[in-house]
C-alpha positions, 0 to 999 in steps of 0.5 A: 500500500503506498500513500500519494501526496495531492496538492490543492488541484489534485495532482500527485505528487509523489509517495509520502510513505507506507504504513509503519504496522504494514512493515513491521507484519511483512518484516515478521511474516517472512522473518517467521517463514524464512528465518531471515535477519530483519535487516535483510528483509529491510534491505529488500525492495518494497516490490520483492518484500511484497512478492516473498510475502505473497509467495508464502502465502501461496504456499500456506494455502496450498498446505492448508488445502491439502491438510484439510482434504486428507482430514 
């Protein structure tokens, strides 16, 4: 999620920031998976952080479908 500055005409302006709580749960989240040092999950590109993200999460849904199937 990124914020975008408008002026008083509503053109953008740029990228203010990203919400802080929003870093920290991405930071946890592949910390958690991956056993990664946070410092070099923050070295990360916003875009690669995200798609590690995603790409855990995949992964989640496919192990808790097959949990649920052999139940």
């Amino acid at each position: 999620m990124q914020f975008v500055r408008r002026d008083r005409s509503g053109r953008s302006g740029g990228i203010v920031g990203y919400p802080l709580d929003r870093l920290h749960e991405e930071v946890a989240y592949i910390a958690y998976h991956f056993h990664w040092p946070r410092d070099e999950i923050l070295e990360l590109e916003h875009g690669e952080r995200q798609r590690w993200v995603e790409e855990i999460a995949n992964i989640n849904r496919r192990l808790n479908k097959v949990s649920e199937e052999s139940s």
